[in-house]
N, C-alpha and C positions, 0 to 999 in steps of 0.2 A: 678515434685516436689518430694524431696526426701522422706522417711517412717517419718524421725525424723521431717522434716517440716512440714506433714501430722499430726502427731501426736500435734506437737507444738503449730497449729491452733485450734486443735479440741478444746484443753484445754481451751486457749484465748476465744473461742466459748462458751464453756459450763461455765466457770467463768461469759462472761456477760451475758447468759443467766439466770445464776444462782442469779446476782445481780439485772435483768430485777425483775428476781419474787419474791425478797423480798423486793423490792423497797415498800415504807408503799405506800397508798389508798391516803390520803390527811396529806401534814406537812407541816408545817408552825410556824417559832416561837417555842412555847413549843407543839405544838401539833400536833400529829401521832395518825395517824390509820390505822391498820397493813394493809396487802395488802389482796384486796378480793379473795379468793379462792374457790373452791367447797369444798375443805380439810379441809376449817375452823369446829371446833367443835360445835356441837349444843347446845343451852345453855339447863340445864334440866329443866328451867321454862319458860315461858314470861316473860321478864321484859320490862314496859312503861321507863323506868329511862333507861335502856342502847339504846334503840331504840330511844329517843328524846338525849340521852350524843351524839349519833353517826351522828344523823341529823342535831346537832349544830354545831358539828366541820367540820364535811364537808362541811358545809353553809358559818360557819368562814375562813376557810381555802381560800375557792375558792374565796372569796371577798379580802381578806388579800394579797391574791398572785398571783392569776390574775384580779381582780378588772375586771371585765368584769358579764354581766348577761346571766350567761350559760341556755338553755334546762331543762339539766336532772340535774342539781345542785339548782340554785337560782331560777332557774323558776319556775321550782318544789316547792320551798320550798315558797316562795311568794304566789302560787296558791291556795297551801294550810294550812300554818301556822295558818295563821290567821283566820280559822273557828275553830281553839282548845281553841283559848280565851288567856291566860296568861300563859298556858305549856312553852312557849319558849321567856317568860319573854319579856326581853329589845332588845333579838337579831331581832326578827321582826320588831320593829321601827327601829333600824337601819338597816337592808336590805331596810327597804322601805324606807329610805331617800337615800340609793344608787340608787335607780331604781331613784326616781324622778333627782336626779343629773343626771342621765344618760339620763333622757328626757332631760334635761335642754339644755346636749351635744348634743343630737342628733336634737333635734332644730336648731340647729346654721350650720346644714349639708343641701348642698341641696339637694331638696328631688330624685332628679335623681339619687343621692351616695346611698340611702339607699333601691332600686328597688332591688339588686340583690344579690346574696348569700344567706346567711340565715338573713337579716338583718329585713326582713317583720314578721318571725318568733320570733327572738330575741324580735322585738316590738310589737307582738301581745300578749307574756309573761310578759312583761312590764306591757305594759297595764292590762293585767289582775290581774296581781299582784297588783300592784296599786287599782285598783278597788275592789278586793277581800279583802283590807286594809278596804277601805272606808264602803263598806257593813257589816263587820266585827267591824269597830271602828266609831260608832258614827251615819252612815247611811245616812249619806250627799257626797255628788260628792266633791273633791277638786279639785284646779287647776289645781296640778302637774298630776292626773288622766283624767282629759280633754283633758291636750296638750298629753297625751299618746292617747288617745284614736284620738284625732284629728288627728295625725301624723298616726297612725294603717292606720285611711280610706285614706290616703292622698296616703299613697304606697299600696293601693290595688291593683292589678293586675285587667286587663280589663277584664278578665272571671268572676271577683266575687272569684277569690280565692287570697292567699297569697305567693309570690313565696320562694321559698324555695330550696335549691341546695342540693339532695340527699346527706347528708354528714352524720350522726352516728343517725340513726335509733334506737328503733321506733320515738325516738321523735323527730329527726330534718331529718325526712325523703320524705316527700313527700308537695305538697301545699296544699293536702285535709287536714292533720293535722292541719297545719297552720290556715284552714278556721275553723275548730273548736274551736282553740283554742281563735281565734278572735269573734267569736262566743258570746262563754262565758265570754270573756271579757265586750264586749259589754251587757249583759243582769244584769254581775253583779255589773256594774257602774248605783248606785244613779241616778235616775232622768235622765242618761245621754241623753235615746232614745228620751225624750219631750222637748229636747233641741237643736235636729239638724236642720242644713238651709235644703232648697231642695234638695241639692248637695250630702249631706251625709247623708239622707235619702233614695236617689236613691241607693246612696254604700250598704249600708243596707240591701236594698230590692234585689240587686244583689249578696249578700254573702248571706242571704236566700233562692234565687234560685239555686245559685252551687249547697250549700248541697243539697238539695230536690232534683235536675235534675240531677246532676253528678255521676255516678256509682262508689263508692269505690274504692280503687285501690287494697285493699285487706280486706279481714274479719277484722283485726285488726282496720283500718278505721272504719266499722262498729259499731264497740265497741265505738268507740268516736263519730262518730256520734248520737248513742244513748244520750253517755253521755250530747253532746251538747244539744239534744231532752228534755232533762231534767230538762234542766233550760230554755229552750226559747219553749214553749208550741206551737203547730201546726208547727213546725218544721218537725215532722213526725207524719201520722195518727195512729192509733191504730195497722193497720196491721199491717206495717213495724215495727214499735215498736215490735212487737209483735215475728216476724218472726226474730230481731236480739235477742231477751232473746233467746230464742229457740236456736239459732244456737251457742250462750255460753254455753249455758247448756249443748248441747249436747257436749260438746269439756271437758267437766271436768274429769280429770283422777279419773282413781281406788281410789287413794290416796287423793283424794278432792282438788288438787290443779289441775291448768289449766300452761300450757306451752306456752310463745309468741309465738316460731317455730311452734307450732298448727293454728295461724292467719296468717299466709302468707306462699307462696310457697318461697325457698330460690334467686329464681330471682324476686322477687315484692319490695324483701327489699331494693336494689341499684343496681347496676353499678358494675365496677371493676372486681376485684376477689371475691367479698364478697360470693357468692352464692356459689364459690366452696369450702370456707371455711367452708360454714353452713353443706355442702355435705358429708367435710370429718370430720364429728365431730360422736365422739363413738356412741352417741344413737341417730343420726341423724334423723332414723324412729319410733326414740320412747321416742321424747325429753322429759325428767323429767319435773315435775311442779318446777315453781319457783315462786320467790316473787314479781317481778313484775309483770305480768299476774294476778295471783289469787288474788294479791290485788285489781287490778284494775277490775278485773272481778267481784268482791264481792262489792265494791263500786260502778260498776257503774248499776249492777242489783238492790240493793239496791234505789239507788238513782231511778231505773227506777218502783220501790213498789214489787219487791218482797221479800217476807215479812223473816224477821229472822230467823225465826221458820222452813222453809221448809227444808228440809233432804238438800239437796244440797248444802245449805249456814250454815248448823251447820256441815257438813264434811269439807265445807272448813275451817272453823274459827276452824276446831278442827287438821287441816294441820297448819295453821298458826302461833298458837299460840305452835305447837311442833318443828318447824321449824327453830324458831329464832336462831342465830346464835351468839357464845359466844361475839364476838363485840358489837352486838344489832342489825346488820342488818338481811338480807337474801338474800338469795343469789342469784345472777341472773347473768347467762353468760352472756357479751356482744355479739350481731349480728356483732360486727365490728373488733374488737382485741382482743387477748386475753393479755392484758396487765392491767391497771387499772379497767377493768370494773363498770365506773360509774355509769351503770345502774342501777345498785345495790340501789343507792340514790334513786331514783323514783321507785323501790323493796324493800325501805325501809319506804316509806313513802303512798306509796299507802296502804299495810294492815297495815300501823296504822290508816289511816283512816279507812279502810274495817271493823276495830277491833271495831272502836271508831262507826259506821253507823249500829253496831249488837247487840250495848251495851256492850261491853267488855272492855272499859274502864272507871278507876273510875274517 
């Protein structure tokens, strides 16, 4: 190839690279939001109003344009919307009339189509979401939450977990997630557990035995295991409980934020290339705190009683709340591409809870 074709390609090359990275985050319609970066500016306050404007439109957008109930987008947002009350107005009744049309579809499948990929996953956020409505609005089990929760135990996997195909990490990465995530679904559906036949009662008591018996696939696991510990009481004793606060704490940086790449080695998180990507990343041995970790780290300590006031969780809330970034989110590299990084969503929404669980919002 000659010098002048050499050169001709690079430019082609570095144009679409150039257009890869300014490609916006989420657009749809009239609305954009710009593309997540490390280089975005930091805003010089907290603001609640940019941080809920950010987690609306990416809510809107991902329904709008791929109509589908993503992980790290609607699942997210379903999971926890609805414990803020009326911040996020009219948008959360209709996400959750999406989810319930989307049980309605996935009803009409048999149940053999929806054993594998991430479809056990998909419907165990479902479900949860659905239920975390219900708990949230009014405190009664609805239908559309039943046949979610029905359908969950229906594809459970025969170990008692939920299967899940290694695909974009942390949240659609492994089946122990999954069992968590089914978990919480089930504890926070109404009435649901005094309603099952023997069959899915048995399910029950076999997705209670995974977690308890099955060894984490990584510390991050851990962290949600906990969390699951949270809401469904004797799921883990005191000690273990005890033994995963501990080994959060001990991971919190200088800076009072905590770093995901801190909870797994870069071969636990998938398959592929991914680990050599994690490998050759600039502070690969000394990953920066980011917003999804610290939020979730501050939330699910929280949730597991330790208390506002200790130094550890007023250094991180004093990370968090400096951190925000002029869009309203915070930032979190993706484990999987460096292209959209939609993790950022679920680094957006975990420390607004963390913020909202320490009293820092009004």
């Amino acid at each position: 190839m000659s010098y002048k074709c050499i050169a001709a390609l690079s430019v082609i090359l570095l144009s679409a690279s150039s257009l890869q990275a300014e490609a916006p985050q989420y657009r749809s319609g009239d609305i954009s939001v710009i593309r997540a970066s490390a280089d975005e500016p930091l805003r010089e306050e907290f603001s609640l109003a940019a941080a809920k404007d950010y987690l609306t439109k990416g809510s809107r957008v991902w329904m709008e344009k791929n109509k589908c109930v993503s992980c790290h987008t609607d699942g997210v947002y379903m999971q926890l919307a609805p414990s803020l009350g009326d911040m996020f107005g009219e948008h959360v009744k209709t996400t959750r009339d999406l989810f319930a049309k989307k049980v309605a579809k996935l009803k009409e499948s048999p149940t053999s189509s929806l054993t594998s990929g991430i479809k056990p996953t998909e419907i165990a956020y479902i479900a949860q979401g659905l239920a975390s409505w219900d708990k949230h609005n009014g405190g009664k089990l609805s239908a559309e939450t039943k046949d979610a929760l029905d359908l969950m135990l229906a594809v459970q996997s025969a170990d008692g977990s939920f299967s899940n195909a290694v695909c974009w990490p942390p949240l659609e990465s492994s089946n122990y997630h999954s069992a968590t995530v089914a978990a919480m679904a089930l504890r926070a559906a109404p009435e649901y557990l005094k309603q099952l036949d023997d069959k899915q009662q048995a399910k029950v008591e076999l997705l209670k035995n995974y977690l308890r018996d099955t060894k984490p696939p990584h510390d991050y696991a851990r962290v949600l295991l906990l969390w699951a510990s949270t809401k469904w009481e004797g799921l883990l004793d005191d000690s273990r409980q005890k033994n995963i606060v501990e080994m959060i704490l001990s991971r919190q940086n200088d800076d009072g934020g905590w770093a995901m790449r801190d909870f797994a080695k870069p071969e636990q998180w998938g398959d592929g290339t991914r680990a050599d990507k994690l490998k050759a990343e600039p502070r690969y041995k000394n990953p920066p705190s980011d917003g999804h970790q610290t939020g979730l780290a501050v939330m699910v300590l929280r949730e597991a009683g330790i208390k506002a006031d200790r130094k550890e969780i007023k250094a991180a809330v004093k990370w968090l709340k400096s951190n925000q970034r002029e869009s309203g989110r915070w930032w979190t590299r993706s484990l999987s591409t460096d292209g959209s990084h939609y993790i950022t969503y679920s680094g957006t929404f975990y420390p607004l809870i963390a913020l909202q669980k320490c009293g820092e919002l009004d």
